[in-house]
C-alpha beads as a LAMMPS data file, in Angstrom:
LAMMPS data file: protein, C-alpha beads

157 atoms
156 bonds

1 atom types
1 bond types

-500.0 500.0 xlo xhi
-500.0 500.0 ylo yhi
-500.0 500.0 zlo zhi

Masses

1 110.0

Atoms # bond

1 1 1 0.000 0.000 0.000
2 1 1 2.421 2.691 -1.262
3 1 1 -0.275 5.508 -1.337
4 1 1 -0.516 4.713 2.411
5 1 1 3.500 5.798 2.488
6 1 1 3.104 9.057 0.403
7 1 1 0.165 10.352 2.363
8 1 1 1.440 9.800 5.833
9 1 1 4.988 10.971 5.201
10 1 1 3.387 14.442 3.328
11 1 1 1.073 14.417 5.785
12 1 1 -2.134 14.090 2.971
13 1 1 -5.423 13.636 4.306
14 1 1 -7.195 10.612 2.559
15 1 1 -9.823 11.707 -0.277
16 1 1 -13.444 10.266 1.319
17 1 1 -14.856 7.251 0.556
18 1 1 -11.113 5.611 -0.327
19 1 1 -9.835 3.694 2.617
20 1 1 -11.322 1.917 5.558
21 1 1 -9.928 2.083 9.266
22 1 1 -9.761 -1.073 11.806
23 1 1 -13.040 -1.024 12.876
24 1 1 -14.292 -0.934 9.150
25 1 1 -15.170 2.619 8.716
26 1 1 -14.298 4.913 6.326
27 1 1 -11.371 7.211 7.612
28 1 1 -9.459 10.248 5.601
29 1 1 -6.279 10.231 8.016
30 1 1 -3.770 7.932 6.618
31 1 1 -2.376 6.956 9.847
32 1 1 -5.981 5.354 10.828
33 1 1 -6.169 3.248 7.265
34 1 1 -5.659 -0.439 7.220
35 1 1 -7.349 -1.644 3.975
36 1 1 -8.858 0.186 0.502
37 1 1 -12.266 0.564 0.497
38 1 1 -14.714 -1.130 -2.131
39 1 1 -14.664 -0.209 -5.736
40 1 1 -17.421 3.289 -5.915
41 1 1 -16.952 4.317 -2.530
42 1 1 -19.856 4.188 0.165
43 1 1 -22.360 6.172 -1.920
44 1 1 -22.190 3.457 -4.551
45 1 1 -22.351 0.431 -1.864
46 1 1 -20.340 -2.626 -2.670
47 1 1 -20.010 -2.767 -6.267
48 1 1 -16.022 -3.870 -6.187
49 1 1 -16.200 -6.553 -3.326
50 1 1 -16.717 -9.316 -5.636
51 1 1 -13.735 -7.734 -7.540
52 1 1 -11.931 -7.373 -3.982
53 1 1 -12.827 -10.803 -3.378
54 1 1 -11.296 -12.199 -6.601
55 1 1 -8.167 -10.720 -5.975
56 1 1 -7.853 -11.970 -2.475
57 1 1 -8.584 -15.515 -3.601
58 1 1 -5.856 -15.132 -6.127
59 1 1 -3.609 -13.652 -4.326
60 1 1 -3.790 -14.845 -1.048
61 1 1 -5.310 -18.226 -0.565
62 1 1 -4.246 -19.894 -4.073
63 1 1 -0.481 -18.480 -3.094
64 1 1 -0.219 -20.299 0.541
65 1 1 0.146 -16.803 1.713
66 1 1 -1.838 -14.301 4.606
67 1 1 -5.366 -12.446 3.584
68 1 1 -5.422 -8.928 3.735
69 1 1 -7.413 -8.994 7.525
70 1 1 -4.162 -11.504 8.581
71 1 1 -1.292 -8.633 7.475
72 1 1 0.082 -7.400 10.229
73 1 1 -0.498 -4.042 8.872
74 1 1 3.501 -2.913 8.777
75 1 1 3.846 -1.334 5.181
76 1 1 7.216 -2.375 3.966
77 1 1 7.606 -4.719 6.651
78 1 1 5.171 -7.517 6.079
79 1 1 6.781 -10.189 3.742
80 1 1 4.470 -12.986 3.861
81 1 1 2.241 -10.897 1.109
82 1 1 1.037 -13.004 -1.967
83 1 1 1.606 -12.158 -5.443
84 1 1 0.073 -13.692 -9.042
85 1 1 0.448 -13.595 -12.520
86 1 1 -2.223 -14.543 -14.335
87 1 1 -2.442 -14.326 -18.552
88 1 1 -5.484 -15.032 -20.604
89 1 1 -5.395 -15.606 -23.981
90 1 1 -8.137 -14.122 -25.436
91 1 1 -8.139 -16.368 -28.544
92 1 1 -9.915 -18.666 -26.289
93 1 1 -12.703 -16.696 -26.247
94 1 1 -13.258 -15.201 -29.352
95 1 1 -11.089 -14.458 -32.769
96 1 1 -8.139 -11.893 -32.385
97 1 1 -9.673 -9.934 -34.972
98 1 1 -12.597 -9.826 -32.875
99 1 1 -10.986 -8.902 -29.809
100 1 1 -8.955 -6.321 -31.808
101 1 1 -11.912 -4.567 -32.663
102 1 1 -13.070 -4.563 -29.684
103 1 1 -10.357 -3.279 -27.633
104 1 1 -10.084 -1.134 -30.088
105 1 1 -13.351 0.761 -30.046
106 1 1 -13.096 0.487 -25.807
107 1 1 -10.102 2.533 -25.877
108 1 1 -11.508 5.267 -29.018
109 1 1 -14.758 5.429 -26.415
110 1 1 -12.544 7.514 -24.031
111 1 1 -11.928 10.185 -26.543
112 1 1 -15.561 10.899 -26.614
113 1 1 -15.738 11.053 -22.448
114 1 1 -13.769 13.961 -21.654
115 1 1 -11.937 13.814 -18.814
116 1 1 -12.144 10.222 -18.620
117 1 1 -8.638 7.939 -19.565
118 1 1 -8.860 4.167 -20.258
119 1 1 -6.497 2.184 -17.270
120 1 1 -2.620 3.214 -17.868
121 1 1 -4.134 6.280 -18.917
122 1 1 -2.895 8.486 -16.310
123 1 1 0.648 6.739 -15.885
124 1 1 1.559 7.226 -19.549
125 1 1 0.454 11.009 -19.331
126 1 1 2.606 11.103 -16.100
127 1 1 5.451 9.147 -17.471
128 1 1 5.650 11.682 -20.373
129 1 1 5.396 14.900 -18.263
130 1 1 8.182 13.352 -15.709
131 1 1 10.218 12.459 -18.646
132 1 1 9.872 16.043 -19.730
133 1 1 10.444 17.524 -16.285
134 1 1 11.188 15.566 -13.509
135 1 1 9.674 13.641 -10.444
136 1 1 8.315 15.731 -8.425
137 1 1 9.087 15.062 -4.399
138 1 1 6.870 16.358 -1.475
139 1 1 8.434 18.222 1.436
140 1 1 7.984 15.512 3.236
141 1 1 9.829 12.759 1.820
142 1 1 12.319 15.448 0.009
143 1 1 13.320 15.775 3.921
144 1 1 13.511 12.363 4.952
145 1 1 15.922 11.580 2.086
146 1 1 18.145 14.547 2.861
147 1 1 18.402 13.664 6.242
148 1 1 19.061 9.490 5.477
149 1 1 21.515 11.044 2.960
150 1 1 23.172 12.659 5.648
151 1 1 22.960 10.053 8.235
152 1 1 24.539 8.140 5.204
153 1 1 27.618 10.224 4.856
154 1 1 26.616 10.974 1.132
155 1 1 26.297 13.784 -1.152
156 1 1 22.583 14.916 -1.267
157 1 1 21.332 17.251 -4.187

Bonds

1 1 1 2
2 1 2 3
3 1 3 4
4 1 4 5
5 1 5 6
6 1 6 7
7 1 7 8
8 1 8 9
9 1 9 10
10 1 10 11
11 1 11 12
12 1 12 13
13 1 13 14
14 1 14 15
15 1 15 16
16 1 16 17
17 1 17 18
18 1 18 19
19 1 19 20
20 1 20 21
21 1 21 22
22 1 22 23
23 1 23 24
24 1 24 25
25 1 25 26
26 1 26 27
27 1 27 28
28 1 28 29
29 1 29 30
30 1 30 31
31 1 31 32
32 1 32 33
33 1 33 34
34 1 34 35
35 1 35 36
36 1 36 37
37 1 37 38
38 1 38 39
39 1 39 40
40 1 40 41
41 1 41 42
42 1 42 43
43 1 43 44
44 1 44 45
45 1 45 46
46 1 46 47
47 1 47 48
48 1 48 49
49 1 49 50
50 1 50 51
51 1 51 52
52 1 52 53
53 1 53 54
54 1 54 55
55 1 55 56
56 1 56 57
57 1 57 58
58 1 58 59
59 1 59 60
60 1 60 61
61 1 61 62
62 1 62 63
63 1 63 64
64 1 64 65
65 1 65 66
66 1 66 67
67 1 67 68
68 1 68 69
69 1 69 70
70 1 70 71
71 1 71 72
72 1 72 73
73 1 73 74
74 1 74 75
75 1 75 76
76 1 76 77
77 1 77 78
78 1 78 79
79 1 79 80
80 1 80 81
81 1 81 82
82 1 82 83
83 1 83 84
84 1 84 85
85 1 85 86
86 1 86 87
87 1 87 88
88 1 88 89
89 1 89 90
90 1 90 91
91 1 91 92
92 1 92 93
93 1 93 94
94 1 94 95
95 1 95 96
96 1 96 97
97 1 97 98
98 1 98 99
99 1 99 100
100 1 100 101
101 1 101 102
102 1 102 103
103 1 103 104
104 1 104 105
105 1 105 106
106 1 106 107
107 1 107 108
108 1 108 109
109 1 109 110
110 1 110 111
111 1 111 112
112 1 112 113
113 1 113 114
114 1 114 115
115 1 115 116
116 1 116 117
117 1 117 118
118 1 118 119
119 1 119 120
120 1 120 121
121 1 121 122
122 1 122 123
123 1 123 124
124 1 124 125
125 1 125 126
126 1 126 127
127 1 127 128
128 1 128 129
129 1 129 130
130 1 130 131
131 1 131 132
132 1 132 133
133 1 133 134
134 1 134 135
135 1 135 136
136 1 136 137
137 1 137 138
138 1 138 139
139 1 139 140
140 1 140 141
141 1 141 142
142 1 142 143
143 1 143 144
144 1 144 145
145 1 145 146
146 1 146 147
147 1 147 148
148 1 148 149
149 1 149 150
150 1 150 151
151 1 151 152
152 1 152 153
153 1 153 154
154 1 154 155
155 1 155 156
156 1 156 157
């Protein structure tokens, strides 16, 4: 949960509706949050946990490893975290023409939702601008690395 990191160490309160604290209520303080809330947020009820669900099966329970309520909560600490890779062919399902097509007009769909990117969207436009200009670094974490760099003995800057 690296958007845990970034919002406690910049000191970010939580957009609504995003993350849940122990005692399964929505929270906004990153410190409080323990798990991501369902896909559409509480005005849209739970619309992602069978999505939620899926991913815990696969990730968790067909890996040998700990569910998400058996982490111990420690962010970078917690190794016993399950991972999958999973690839479909869709040629199992229908022609690759077909699916061509049909990926195809998915992603032209976006162009006529403004403001709306298909997924990868965002991290593309991101990647570009950051090629272009940099990462940008909060305060926050600008200030922890200076002072590790320093604890280090190394050059900072």
């Amino acid at each position: 949960m690296c958007w845990k990191v970034r919002y406690r160490t910049e000191s970010f309160e939580l957009p609504a509706d995003v993350a849940l604290d122990d005692r399964g209520q929505y929270t906004t303080d990153p410190h409080q949050a323990v798990v991501l809330g369902p896909l559409g947020g509480a005005g849209f009820g739970f619309k992602g946990a069978g999505l939620a669900g899926m991913a815990e099966v696969l990730a968790g329970t067909l890996t040998g490893m700990r569910l998400g309520t058996e982490q111990s909560g420690v962010v970078l600490g917690d190794t016993k975290v399950g991972h999958l890779v999973m690839a479909i062919d869709p040629t199992a399902f229908v022609a690759k023409a077909v699916f061509g097509e049909r990926i195809g007009s998915y992603l032209d769909s976006f162009s006529q939702q403004p403001g709306t990117m298909p997924a990868g969207g965002p991290e593309w436009r991101n990647f570009r601008d950051r090629e272009k200009n940099g990462v940008p670094i909060g305060d926050g974490l600008y200030e922890e690395l200076r002072s590790a760099a320093a604890n280090a003995e190394v050059a900072f800057g």
